[in-house]
N, C-alpha and C positions, 0 to 999 in steps of 0.2 A: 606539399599539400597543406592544407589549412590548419589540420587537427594538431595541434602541440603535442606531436608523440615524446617529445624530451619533458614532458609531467606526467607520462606514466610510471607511476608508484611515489609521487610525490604526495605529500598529504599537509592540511592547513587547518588551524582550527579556527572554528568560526563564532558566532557571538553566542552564549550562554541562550537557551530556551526555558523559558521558565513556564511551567501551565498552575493552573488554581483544578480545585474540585469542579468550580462550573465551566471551564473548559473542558474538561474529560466530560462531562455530563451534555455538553450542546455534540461534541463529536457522537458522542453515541445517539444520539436523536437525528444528527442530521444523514446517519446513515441506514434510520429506518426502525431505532429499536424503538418500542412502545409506539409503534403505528399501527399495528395491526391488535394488538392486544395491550393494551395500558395497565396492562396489571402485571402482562409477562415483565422479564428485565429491569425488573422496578434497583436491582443492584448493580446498573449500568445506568440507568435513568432518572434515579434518585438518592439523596443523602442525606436525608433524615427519615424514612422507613423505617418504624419498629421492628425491630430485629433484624435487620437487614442491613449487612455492610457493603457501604460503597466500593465498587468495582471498576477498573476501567477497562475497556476495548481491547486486548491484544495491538489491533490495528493503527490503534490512535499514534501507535509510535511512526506513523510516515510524515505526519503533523508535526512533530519535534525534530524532524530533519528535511521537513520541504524546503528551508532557503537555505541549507548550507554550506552549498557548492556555488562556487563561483565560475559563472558560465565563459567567462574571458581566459580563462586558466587552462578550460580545451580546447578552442579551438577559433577561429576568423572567421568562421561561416555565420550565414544570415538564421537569427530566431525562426524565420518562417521555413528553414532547412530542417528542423527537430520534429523529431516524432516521439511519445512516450511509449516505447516499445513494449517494455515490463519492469514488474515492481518482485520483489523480495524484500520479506522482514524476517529478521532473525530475533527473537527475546531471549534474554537470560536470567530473566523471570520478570512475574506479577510485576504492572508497574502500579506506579506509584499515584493516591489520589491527586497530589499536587506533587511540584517538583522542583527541578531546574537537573539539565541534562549540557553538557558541551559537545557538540558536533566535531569530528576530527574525521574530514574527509579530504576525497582524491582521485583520480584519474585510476583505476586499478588497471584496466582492460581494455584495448584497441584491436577489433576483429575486419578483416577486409569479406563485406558480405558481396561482391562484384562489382555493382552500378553504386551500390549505400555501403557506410561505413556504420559499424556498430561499436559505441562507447558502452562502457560500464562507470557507474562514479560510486564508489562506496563510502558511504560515512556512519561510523562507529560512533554511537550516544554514548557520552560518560556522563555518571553521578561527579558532580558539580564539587561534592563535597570529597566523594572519596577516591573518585577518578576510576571506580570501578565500570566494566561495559555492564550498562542497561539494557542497550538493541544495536541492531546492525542493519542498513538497508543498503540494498544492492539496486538502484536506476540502470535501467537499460533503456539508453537512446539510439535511435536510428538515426544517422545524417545522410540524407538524401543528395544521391550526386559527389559525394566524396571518399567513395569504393575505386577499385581498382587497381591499389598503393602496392601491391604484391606482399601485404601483411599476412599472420595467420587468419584463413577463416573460424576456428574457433573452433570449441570442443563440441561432439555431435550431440544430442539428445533422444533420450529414447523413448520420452513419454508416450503413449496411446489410449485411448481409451479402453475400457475392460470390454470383452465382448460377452458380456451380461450387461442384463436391464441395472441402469443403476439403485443402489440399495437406497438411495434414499432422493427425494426432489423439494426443494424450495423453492414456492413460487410466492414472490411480492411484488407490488405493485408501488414501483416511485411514484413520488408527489410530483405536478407540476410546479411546487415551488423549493422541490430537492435540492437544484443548483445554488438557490438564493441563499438556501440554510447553508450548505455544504460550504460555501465560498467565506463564511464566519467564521472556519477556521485558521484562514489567513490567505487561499489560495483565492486570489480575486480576478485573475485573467480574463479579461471581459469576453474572452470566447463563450464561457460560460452563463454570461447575463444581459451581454448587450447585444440585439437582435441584427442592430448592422452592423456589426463588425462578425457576426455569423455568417451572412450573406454573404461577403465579403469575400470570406474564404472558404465558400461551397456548400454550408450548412443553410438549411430552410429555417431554424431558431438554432438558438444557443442549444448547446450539448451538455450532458452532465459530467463531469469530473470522471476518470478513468478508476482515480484512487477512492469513488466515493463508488463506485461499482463492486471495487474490492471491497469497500469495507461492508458493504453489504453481502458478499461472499466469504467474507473471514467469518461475521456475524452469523452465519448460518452455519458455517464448519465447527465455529467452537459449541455452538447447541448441538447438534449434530451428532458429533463426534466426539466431544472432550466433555457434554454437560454443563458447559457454558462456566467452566474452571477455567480461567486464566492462566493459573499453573500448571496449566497441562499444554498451552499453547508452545510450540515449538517453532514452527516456521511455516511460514505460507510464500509460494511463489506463484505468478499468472505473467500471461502474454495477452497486452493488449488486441483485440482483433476486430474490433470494428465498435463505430459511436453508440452512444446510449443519448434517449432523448428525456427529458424530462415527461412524466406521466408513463414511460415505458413499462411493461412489466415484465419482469427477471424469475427465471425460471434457473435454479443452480441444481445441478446434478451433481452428486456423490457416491462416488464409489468406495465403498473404504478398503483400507488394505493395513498389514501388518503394524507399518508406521504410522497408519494415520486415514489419507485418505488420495484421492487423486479427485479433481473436478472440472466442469466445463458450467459457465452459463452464457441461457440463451433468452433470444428476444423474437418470440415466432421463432423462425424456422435460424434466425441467422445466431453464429455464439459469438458473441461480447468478450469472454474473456475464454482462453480457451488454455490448455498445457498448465492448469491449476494444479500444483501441489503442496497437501500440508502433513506437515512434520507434528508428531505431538513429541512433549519431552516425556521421555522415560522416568519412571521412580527412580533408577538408579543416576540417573542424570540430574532430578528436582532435587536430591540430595545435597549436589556440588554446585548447585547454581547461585549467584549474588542474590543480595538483599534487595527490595523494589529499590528505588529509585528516592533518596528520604527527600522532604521539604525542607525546601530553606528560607522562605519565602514567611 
């Protein structure tokens, strides 16, 4: 078969990620903060506010490990065979306003879904300096057409929705020119900006970033749910389920529960990201957790 199942649990590290304060600051803007209210988030969206210290995203950390996996490493198949299935980020604390982070990822997981094969690639952020884990992200890729291998299908899931009204609903309205912002922070795939190569591959325009969908539903879970604490972010996970257009407007339902919270958003009628779960960290867990992420820069 195509996929290099002989690099499952192999791991590589990949080229240091360095970000400044106006990097964390355009991420937070280009996924909606200070749109609706320019006064709310001013500690995500600005760094010099009196009395007001700079913050960053929870989420910004999928930014500091979008290239560093190397796509030759799983598998022969063609780019236009990948699907971005779903995302996972783990923190192990507050990060950092600037930084530099090393990437040490790898192939973790090979699932036979029948007709599609489902990859996992995990890459572990380390502090640059002290080699301590900052975050963890979990990619799950669908390969279309290369199921069947008699591998495991993979562990079952049991999320559902609660059958109550959800306790809480976030509705925003992306920019038509969300993509354009969003793609500043490195991910420039012209699915997202150039209108024929949209057509191309079945879209009427360019589509927005899957991950800039999340981060407008992380941004809402940690207000939400955590009071827009950082150190309270734990983990969020989502299942991609269908395109977001630019100018769409997103409606995030939350449910909270013991740990946190469970979520869906929608667009009308149809849900965009759907099997949302976020993790908050415990006091007794913020205790043990590493230090942000220092500057080296």
């Amino acid at each position: 078969m195509a996929i290099h199942m002989h690099n499952i649990g192999k791991t590589s590290e990949g080229e240091p990620f360095s970000w400044t304060s106006k990097d964390a600051l355009l991420y937070a803007l280009s996924v909606g903060a200070g749109a609706g209210d320019q006064m709310k988030n001013l500690a995500f969206t600005t760094e010099n506010s009196r009395g007001i210290e700079q913050k960053v995203l929870p989420t910004f950390a999928v930014v500091m490990g979008s290239s560093s996996g190397p796509m030759d490493g799983l598998g022969d198949f063609k780019l236009s065979q990948i699907l971005h299935g779903g995302q996972q980020i783990t923190l192990h604390g507050a990060l950092a306003a600037s930084g530099t982070v090393v990437p040490v990822s790898g192939m973790s997981a090979v699932y036979d879904k029948g007709k599609n094969a489902v990859i996992e690639l995990s890459t572990e952020l380390l502090d640059a300096q002290t080699r301590k884990p900052v975050a963890t992200s979990v990619t799950t890729m669908i390969i279309r057409g290369e199921g069947g291998f008699g591998g495991p299908q993979g562990p079952s899931e049991s999320w559902e929705v609660p059958d109550r009204p959800a306790d809480v609903s976030v509705v925003e309205t992306t920019t038509l020119d969300q993509a354009l912002i969003y793609r500043l922070n490195g991910d420039t795939n012209p699915l997202h900006s150039d209108p024929q190569l949209a057509k191309m591959v079945g879209f009427d325009k360019p589509i927005l970033h899957g991950l800039c969908t999340m981060g407008f539903a992380g941004r809402a879970l940690l207000d939400q749910v955590s009071g827009s604490d950082p150190e309270a972010f734990g983990s969020l996970s989502v299942r991609f389920a269908s395109p977001v257009v630019p100018g769409d407007e997103l409606a995030t339902s939350i449910w909270k529960t013991e740990t946190g919270a469970v979520f869906q958003v929608r667009v009308g009628d149809t849900v965009v990201l759907d099997r949302g779960t976020y993790v908050q960290r415990t006091a007794e867990t913020a205790k043990t957790t590493e230090e942000p992420a220092a500057a080296t820069a």
